[in-house]
Every structure is written in structure tokens, then in C-alpha cells.
C-alpha positions as CSV (number, residue, x, y, z in Angstrom):
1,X,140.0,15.2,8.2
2,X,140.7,11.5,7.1
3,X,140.2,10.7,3.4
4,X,137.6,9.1,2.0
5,X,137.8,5.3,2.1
6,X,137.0,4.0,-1.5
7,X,135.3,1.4,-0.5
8,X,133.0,3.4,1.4
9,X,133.0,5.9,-1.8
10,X,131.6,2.8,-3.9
11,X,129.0,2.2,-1.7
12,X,127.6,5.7,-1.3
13,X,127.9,6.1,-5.0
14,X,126.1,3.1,-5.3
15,X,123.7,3.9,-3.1
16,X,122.9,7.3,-4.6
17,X,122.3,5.7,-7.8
18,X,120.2,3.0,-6.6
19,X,118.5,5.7,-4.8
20,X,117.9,7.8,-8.0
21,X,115.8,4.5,-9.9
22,X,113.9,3.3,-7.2
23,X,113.4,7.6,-6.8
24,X,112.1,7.0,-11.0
25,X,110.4,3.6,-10.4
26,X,108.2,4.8,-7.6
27,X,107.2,8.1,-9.6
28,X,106.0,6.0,-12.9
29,X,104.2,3.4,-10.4
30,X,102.3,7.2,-8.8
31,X,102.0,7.9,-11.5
32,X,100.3,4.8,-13.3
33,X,98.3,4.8,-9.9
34,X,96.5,8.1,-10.8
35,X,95.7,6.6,-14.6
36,X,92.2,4.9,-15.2
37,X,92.8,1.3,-14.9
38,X,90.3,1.0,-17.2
39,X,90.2,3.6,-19.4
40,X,90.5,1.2,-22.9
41,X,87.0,-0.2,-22.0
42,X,85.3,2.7,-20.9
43,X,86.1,4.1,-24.3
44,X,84.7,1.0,-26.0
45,X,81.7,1.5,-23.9
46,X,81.0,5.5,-24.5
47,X,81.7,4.0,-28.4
48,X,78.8,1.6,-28.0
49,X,76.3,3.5,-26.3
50,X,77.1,6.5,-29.0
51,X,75.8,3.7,-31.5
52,X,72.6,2.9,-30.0
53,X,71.6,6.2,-29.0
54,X,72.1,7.1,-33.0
55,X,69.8,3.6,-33.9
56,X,67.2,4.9,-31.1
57,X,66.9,8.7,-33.3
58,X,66.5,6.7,-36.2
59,X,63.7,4.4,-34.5
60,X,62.2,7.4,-33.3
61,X,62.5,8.9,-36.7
62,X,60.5,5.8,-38.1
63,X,57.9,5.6,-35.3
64,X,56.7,9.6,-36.3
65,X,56.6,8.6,-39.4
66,X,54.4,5.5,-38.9
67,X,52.5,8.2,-36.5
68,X,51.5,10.4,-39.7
69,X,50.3,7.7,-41.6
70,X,48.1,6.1,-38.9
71,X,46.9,9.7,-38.2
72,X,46.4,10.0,-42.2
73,X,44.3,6.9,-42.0
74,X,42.3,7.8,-39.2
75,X,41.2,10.8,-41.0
76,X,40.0,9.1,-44.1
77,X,38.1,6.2,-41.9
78,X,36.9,9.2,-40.6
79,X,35.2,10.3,-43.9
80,X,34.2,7.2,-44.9
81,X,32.2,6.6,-42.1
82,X,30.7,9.9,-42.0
83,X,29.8,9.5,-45.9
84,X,26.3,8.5,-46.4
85,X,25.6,5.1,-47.2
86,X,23.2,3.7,-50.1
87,X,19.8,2.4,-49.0
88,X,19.8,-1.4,-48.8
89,X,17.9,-3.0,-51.8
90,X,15.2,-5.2,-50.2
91,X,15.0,-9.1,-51.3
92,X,12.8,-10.2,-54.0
93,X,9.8,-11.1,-53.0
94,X,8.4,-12.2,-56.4
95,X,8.9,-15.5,-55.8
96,X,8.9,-16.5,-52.1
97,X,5.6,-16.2,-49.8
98,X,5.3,-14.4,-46.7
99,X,6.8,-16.6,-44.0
100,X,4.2,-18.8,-42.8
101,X,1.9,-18.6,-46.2
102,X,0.8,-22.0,-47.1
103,X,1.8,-23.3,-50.9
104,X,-2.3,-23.9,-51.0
105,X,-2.4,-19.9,-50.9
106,X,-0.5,-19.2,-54.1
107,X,-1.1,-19.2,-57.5
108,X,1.0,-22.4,-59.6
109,X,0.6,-23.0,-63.3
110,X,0.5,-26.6,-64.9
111,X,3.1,-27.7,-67.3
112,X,1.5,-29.4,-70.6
113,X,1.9,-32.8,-68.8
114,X,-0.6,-31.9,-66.1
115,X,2.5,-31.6,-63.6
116,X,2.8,-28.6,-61.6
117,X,5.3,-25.9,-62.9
118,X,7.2,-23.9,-60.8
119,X,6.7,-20.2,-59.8
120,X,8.8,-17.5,-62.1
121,X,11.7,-16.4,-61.5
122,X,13.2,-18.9,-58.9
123,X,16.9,-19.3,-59.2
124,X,19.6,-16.8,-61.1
125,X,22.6,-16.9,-62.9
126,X,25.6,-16.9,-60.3
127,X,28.7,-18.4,-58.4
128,X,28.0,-20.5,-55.7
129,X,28.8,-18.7,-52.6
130,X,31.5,-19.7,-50.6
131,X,30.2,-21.4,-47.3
132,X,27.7,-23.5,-49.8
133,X,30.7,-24.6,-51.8
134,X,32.8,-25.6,-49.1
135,X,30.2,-27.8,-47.5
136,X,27.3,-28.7,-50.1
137,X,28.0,-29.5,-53.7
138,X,31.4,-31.1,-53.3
139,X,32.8,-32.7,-57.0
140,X,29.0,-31.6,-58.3
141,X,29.1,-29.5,-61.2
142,X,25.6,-27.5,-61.9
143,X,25.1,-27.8,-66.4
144,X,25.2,-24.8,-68.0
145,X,22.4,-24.2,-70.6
146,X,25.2,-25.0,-73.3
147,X,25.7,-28.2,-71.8
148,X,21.8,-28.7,-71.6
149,X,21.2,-27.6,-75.0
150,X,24.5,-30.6,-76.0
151,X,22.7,-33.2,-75.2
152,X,19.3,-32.8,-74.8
153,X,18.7,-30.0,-77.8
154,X,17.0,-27.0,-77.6
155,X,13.7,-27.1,-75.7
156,X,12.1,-24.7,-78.2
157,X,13.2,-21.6,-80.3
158,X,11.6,-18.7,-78.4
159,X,11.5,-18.1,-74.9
160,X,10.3,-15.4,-71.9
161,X,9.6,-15.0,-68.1
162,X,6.9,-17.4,-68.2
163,X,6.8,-20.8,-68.3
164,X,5.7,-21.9,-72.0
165,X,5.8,-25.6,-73.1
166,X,8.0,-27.7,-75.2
167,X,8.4,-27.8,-78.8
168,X,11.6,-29.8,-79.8
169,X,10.0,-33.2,-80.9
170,X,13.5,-35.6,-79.4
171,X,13.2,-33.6,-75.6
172,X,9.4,-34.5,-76.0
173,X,10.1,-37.9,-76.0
174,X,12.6,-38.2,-73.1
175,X,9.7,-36.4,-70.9
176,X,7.5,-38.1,-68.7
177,X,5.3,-37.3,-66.0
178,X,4.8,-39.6,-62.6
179,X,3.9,-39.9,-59.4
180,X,6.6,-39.2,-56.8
181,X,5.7,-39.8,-53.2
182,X,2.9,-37.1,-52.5
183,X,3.2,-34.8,-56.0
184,X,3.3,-35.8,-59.5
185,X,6.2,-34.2,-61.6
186,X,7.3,-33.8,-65.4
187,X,11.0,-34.4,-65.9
188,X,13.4,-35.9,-68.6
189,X,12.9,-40.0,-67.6
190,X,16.0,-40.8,-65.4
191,X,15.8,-38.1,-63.5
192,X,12.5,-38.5,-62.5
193,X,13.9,-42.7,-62.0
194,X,16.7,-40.4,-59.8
195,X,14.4,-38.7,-57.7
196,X,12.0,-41.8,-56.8
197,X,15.3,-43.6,-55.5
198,X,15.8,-40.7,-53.5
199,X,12.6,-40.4,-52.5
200,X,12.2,-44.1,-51.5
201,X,16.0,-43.9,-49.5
202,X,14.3,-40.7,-47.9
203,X,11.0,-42.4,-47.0
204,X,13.2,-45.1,-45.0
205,X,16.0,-43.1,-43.3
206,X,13.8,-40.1,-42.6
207,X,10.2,-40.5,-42.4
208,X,8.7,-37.3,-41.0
209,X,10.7,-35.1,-44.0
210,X,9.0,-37.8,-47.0
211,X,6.3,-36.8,-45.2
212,X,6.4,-33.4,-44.8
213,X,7.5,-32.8,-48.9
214,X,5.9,-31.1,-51.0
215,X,7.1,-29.6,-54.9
216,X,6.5,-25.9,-56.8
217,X,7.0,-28.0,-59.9
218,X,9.8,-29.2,-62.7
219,X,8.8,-28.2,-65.6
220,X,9.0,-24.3,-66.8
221,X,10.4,-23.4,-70.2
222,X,11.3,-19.8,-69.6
223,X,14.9,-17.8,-69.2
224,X,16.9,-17.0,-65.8
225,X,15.4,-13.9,-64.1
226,X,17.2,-11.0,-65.1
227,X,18.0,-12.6,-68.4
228,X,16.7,-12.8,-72.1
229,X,19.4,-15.2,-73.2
230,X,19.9,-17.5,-70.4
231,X,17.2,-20.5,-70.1
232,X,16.4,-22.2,-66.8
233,X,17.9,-25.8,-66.1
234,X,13.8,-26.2,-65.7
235,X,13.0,-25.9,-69.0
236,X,14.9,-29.0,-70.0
237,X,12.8,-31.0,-67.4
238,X,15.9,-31.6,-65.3
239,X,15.4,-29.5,-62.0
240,X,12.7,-29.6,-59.3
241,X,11.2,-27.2,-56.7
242,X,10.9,-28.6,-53.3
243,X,9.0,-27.5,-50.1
244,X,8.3,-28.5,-46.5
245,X,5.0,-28.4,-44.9
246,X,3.3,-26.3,-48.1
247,X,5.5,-23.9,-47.6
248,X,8.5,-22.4,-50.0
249,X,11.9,-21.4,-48.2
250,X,12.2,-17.7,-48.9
251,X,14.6,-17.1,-51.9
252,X,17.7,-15.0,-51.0
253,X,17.8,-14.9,-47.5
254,X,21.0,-16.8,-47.2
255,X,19.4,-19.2,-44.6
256,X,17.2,-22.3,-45.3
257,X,15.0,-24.5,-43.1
258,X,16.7,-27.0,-41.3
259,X,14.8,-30.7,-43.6
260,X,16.2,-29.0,-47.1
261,X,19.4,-28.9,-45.6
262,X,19.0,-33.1,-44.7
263,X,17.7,-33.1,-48.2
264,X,21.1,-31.7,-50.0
265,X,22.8,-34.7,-48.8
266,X,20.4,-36.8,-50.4
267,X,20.6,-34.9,-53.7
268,X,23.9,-34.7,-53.4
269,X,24.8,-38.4,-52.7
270,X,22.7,-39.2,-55.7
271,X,24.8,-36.7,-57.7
272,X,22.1,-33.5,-58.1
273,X,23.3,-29.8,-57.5
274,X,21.7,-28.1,-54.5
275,X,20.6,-24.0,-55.7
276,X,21.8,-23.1,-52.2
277,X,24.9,-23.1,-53.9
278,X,24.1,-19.8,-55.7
279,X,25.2,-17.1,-54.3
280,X,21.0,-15.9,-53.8
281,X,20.8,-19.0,-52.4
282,X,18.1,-20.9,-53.9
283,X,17.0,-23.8,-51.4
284,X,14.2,-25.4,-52.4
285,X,16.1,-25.6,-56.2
286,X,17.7,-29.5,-56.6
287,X,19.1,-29.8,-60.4
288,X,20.8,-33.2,-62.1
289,X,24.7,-32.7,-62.5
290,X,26.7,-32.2,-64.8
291,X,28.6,-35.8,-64.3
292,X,24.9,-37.9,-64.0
293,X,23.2,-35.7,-67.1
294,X,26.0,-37.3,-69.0
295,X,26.6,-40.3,-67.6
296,X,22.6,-41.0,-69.0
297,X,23.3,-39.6,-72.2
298,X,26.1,-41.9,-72.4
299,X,24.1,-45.1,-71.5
300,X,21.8,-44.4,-74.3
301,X,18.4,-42.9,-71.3
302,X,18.6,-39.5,-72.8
């Protein structure tokens, strides 16, 4: 047997080792091959969805817990609904006629003028209510009886539920009775010079309500009903009772007819407070303002 040529030796050795890496190489590329490609992402992913499924048990942890307390609240709307209820307290009718009843039909005093008074108990002590206030009234304050009693003095030193007649000797002579349109009234002077301009702008812009006017009086020294310390804005001669057609609008109802309503502008444009800002709502009820009552006491008419 020849010997081996080196050359040839070199060759094969080289070739074995060659042989041997490309041997390793192609086992770590099988290898790598049978790895997930993507296995760094999926484990972000499984990270991810292990965090919302934890914030949906706590969601769901809230959501029972909103459950109980609507259930809780259902229960005790529940009771309240199967509680009785008080009776309703009917409105007054002490003061307001059955709808329909002409004025002719009831029974008026006369103030010590000779003007007509107005029924008892008419108007109460109260906030305006809120749909009045937003839309009648607007800048108009109503006097109280201390602001009354200011600048005009006291109308007299005792009072009651019916309508008795002045005693102070200065209101006395800022009273006057007149003629206005279809009625005669006693009120302090400028207000009853107030209400004829009213009247007269009335008479020209809407004829068939001048017409259709009536009055349950001014004049009434008495207190508020439901009161023996508050006095009436009447009994200082500086609010008037209106009606339409001889009839009164029913006191308390929270509605009013549709020419008393045209009539609060009037009034109001003129700077009078309209009672259907009570909260009884009192619609026939026009008073002088704060702002006019001492507007005149500051122009020397009162």
C-alpha cells in the first residue's frame, strides 16, 4: 500500500473539520427552527391580557356592588310608595266665588270713603313663586309693612281680620277717593293718579279688558290672613282688587284668567307688584312698589 500523500492528508483533514462545523451550524439552525419565532411577544401578550382580565374582576366587583345599592333603593321606593299619603288640604274658598258667581252675588263692605273694600283675607304673607318671578315682577319689589309703616305711618294702633277704618290723622290726608273708569276707589293720592294712567293707556291699547274691569276694593285696614302681626299693603290705601266680567279669579289655584295676565304688564310697566307673584298666587291683587312708593315720598306726594 502507497503512503499517504500529505497533500491529500491536508485536504481530508480539512475536510473533516469543515465537515464537523457545518455538522454544528446546521444543528443550531434545527434547532432555532423548532424555537417560537415569536415567543418574546407572545409573552408580552399573555402579560397584557393577564392585566385586563384582573381590571374586568374588579369592574365586575364594582358593578355587584352598584347592583346591591340599586336593589337597596328599589326596596325603599318600594315603601315609600306603599306608605299612605296625607289627604290633600282643599283651597280656601273664603275668599274666591264659585267659578262663574257674579261679583253682584257677594257680599262687599264700604271703606269710610264710600269706596268699596275688598273681601277678607285675599293675599298672604309669602315668596313669589318661581315661574311668577321669572316672568312677571321683574326689578319690582312688593313693600313690606315696615317699609309702609316708614313712610306713610301707621294706619291705626289696633287691627283684626276685618277691614276697620283709619285713624292716623297724616295717612288721612294723603287718601282720596275717585272715580276710575267704571268703579270708584279709596287709595293714598298718587296711586290712585297711577292707576288712572294706567287705566287711560288700557282704555286705548285694549278696549274690551277697560271694559270688561271691574274692582273688590282698595281700602281694608286689617292684618294678612293667617296673621295677627302682619297688616295688609291694603290698609295703607296702596293696593287694589281687580276683576273681569264681575267675576273674582279664584285665589290659590296657581292659574289666572287670560285679561289679568295683559293687565300685569300694565302694572308692571307702571312699576306696581302683581300678587300672582305669591306663591298662593293672588291675581286679581295689583300693589304700588317699593321703588314708586318711595320715589313719591321723595317728591314730596306722600
Amino acid at each position: 500500500m502507497r503512503p499517504l500523500n500529505p497533500i491529500a492528508a491536508v485536504v481530508i483533514g480539512m475536510s473533516v473539520i469543515l465537515a464537523a462545523a457545518v455538522f454544528a451550524f446546521v444543528g443550531d439552525l434545527l434547532r432555532d427552527t423548532d424555537r417560537d419565532p415569536n415567543a418574546g411577544r407572545i409573552d408580552r401578550l399573555t402579560q397584557q391580557f393577564a392585566q385586563q382580565d384582573r381590571e374586568i374582576q374588579s369592574l365586575r366587583a364594582e358593578l355587584n356592588s352598584v347592583k346591591r345599592k340599586v336593589t337597596e333603593l328599589e326596596g325603599k321606593v318600594k315603601e315609600l310608595a306603599e306608605a299612605p299619603r296625607p289627604e290633600p288640604v282643599p283651597p280656601s274658598t273664603a275668599v274666591s266665588p264659585p267659578p262663574g258667581e257674579p261679583l253682584s252675588q257677594q257680599s262687599f263692605s264700604i271703606d269710610q270713603f264710600g269706596g268699596m273694600a275688598p273681601p277678607e283675607e285675599t293675599e298672604n304673607m309669602t315668596e313669589p313663586m318661581q315661574l311668577a318671578k321669572k316672568r312677571f315682577n321683574e326689578g319690582i319689589i312688593r313693600p313690606t309693612p315696615a317699609v309702609l309703616r316708614q313712610i306713610l305711618g301707621e294706619p291705626r294702633s289696633v287691627y283684626s281680620t276685618s277691614c276697620q277704618p283709619v285713624t292716623n290723622p297724616k295717612l288721612l290726608k294723603t287718601l282720596e277717593s275717585r272715580d276710575i273708569g267704571h268703579f270708584r276707589l279709596t287709595m293714598i293720592r298718587p296711586a290712585l293718579d297711577s292707576l288712572g294712567q294706567i287705566m287711560e293707556r288700557l282704555r286705548k291699547e285694549e278696549p274690551d279688558i277697560y271694559a270688561a274691569i271691574g274692582t273688590a276694593g282698595a281700602l281694608c285696614v286689617r292684618y294678612v290672613r293667617g296673621s295677627n302681626r302682619s297688616v295688609s299693603s291694603h290698609a295703607w290705601g296702596a293696593a287694589v282688587d281687580l276683576t273681569l266680567k264681575k267675576n273674582l279669579d279664584r285665589l290659590g289655584d296657581s292659574s289666572t284668567q287670560f285679561g289679568l295676565v295683559v293687565l300685569a304688564e300694565f302694572f308692571n310697566d307702571a312699576g306696581w307688584y302683581w300678587g300672582a307673584g305669591y306663591s298662593r298666587e293672588d291675581s286679581m291683587h295689583f300693589e304700588v312698589g317699593e321703588a314708586l312708593l318711595r320715589k313719591w315720598a321723595a317728591e314730596g306726594k306722600l
